[in-house]
Backbone bond lengths (Angstrom), bond angles and torsions (degrees), N, CA, C in turn:
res aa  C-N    CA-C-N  psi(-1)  N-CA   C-N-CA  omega(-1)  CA-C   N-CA-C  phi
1 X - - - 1.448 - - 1.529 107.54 -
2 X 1.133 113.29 137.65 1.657 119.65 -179.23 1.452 112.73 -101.52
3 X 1.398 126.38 154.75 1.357 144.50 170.00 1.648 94.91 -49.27
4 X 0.959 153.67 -62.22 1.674 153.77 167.68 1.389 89.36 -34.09
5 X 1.489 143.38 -81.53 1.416 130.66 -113.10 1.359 82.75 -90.93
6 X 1.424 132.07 -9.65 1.789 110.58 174.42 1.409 104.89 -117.91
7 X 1.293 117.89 24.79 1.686 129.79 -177.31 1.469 102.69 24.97
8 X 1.747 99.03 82.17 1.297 92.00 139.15 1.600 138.66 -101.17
9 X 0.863 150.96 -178.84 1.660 152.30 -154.39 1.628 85.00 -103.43
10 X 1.482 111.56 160.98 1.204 104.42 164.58 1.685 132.75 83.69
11 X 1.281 118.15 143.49 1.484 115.73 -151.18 1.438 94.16 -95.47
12 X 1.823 94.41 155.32 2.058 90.64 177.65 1.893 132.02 -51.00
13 X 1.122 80.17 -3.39 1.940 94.07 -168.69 1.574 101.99 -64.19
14 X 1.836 90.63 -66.78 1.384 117.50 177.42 1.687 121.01 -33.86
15 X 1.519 99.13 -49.94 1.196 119.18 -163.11 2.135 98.93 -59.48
16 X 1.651 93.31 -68.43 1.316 108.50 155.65 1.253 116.20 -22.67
17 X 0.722 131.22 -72.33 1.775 121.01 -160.47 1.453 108.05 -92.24
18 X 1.703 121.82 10.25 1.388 103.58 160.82 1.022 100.68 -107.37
19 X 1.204 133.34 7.39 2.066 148.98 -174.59 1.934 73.21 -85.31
20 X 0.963 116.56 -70.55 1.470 121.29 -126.55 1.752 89.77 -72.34
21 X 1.734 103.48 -37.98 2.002 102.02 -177.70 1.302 91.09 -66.24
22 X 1.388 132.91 -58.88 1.914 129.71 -156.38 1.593 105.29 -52.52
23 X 1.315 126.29 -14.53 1.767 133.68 -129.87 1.970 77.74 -104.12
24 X 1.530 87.57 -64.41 1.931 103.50 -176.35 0.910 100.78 -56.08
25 X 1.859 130.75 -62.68 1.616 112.61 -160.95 1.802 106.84 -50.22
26 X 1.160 100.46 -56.36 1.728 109.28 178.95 1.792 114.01 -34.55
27 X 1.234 101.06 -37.05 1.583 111.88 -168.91 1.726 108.35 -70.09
28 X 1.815 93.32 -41.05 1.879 97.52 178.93 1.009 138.90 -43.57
29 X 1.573 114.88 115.72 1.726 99.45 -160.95 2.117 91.14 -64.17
30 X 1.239 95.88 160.87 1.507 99.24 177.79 1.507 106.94 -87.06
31 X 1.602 143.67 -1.81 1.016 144.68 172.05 1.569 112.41 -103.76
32 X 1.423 117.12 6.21 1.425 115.11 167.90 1.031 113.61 -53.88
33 X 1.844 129.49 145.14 1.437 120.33 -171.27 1.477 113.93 88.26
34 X 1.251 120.65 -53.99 1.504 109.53 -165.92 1.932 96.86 -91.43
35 X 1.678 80.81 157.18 1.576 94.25 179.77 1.383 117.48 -81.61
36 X 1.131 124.78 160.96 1.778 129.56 -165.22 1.372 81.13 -151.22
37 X 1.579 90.96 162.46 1.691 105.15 158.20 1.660 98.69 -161.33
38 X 1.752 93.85 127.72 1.405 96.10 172.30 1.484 103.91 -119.21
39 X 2.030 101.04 139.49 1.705 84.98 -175.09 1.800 127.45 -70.65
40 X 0.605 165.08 146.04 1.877 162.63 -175.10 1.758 95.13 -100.81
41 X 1.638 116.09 -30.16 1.534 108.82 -167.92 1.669 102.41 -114.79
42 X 1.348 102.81 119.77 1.893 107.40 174.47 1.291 95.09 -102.41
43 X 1.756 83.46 155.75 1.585 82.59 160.02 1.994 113.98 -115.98
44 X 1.463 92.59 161.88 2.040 85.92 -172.55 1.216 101.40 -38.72
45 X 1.864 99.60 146.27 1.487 114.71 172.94 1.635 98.41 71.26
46 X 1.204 140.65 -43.49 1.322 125.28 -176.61 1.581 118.35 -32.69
47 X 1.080 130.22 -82.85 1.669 157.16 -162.11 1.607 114.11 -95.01
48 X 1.022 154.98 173.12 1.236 153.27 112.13 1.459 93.64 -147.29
49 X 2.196 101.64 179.31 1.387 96.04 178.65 1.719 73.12 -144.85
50 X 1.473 86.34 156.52 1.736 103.54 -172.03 1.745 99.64 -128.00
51 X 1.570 103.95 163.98 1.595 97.64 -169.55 1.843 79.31 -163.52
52 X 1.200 79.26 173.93 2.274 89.34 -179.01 1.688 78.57 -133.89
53 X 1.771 111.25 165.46 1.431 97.10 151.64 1.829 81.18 -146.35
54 X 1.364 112.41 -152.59 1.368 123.03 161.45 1.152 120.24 -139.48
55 X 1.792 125.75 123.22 1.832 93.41 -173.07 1.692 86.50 -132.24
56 X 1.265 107.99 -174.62 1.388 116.91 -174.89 1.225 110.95 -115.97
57 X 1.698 124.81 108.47 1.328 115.75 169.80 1.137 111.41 -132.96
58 X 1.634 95.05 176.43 2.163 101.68 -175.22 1.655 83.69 -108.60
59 X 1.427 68.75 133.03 1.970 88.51 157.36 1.840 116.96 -146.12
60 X 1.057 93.69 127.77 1.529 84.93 -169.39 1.750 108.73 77.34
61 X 1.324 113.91 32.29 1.254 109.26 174.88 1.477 124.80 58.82
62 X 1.219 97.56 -10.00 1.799 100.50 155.39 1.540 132.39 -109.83
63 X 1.231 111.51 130.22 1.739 113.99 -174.34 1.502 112.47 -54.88
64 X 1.148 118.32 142.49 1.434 112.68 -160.46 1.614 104.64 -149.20
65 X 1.067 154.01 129.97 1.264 158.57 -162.60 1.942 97.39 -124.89
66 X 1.757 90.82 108.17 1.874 89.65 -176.29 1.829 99.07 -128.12
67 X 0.950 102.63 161.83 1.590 121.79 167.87 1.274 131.01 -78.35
68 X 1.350 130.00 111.12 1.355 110.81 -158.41 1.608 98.28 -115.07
69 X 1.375 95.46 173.50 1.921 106.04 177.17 1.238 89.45 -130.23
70 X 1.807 96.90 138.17 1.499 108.35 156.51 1.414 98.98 -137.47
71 X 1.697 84.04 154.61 1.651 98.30 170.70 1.482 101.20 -150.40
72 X 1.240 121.68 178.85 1.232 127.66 -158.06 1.619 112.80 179.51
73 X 1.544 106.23 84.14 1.832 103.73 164.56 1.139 150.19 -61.05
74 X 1.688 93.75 119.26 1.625 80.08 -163.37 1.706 117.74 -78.31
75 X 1.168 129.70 19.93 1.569 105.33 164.51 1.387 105.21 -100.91
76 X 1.556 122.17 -20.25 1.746 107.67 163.50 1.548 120.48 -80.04
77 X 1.540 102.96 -41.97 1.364 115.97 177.35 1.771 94.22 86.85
78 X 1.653 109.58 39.38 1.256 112.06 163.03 1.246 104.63 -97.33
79 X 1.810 101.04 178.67 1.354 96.32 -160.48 1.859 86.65 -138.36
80 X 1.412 90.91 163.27 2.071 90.04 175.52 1.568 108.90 -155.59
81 X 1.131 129.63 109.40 1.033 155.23 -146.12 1.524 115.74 -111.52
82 X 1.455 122.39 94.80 1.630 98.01 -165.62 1.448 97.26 -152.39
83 X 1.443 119.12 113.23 1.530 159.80 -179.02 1.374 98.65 -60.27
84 X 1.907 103.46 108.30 1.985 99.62 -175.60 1.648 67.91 -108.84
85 X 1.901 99.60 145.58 1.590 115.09 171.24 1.755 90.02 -82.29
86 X 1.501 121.98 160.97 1.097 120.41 -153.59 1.774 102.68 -90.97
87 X 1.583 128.22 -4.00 1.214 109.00 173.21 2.190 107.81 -101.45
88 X 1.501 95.25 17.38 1.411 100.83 179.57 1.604 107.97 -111.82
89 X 0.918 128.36 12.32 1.545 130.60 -172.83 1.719 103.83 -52.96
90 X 1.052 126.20 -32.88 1.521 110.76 165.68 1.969 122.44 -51.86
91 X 1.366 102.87 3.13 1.384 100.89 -157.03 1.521 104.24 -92.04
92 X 1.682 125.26 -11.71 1.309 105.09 162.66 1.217 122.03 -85.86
């Protein structure tokens, strides 16, 4: 679509460079400038982050589709990994 077929006023340059200021303001994060602080250092027990996934494994020679837990601390940055079979999900 061209600057003509929606009549705008004004030469392509013009047009351009208020495309190009509207494009940036839009782009600005709105917290540029201000201060944040995120911590990088926990302390034990402070933080963790938890996740579910689902994966498919054989155990006992049969294919089996189980639920898993993860978690992962953040002041060790260990991790713990523990497979609920799907009619035990009360077990974490």
């Amino acid at each position: 679509m061209t600057c003509c077929a929606v009549r705008v006023r004004g030469s392509y340059d013009a047009v351009r460079r208020y495309a190009r200021r509207w494009a940036e303001a839009r782009r600005k994060d709105p917290g540029d400038g201000a201060l944040a602080f995120i911590p990088l250092l926990f302390q034990p027990g402070e933080a963790y982050q938890f996740d579910w996934s689902h994966e498919d494994v054989e155990i006992a020679g049969k294919p089996m589709r189980v639920k898993v837990a993860h978690m992962r601390l953040c002041a060790s940055r260990a991790v713990y990994v523990r497979p609920i079979h799907a009619r035990h999900r009360d077990g974490v």
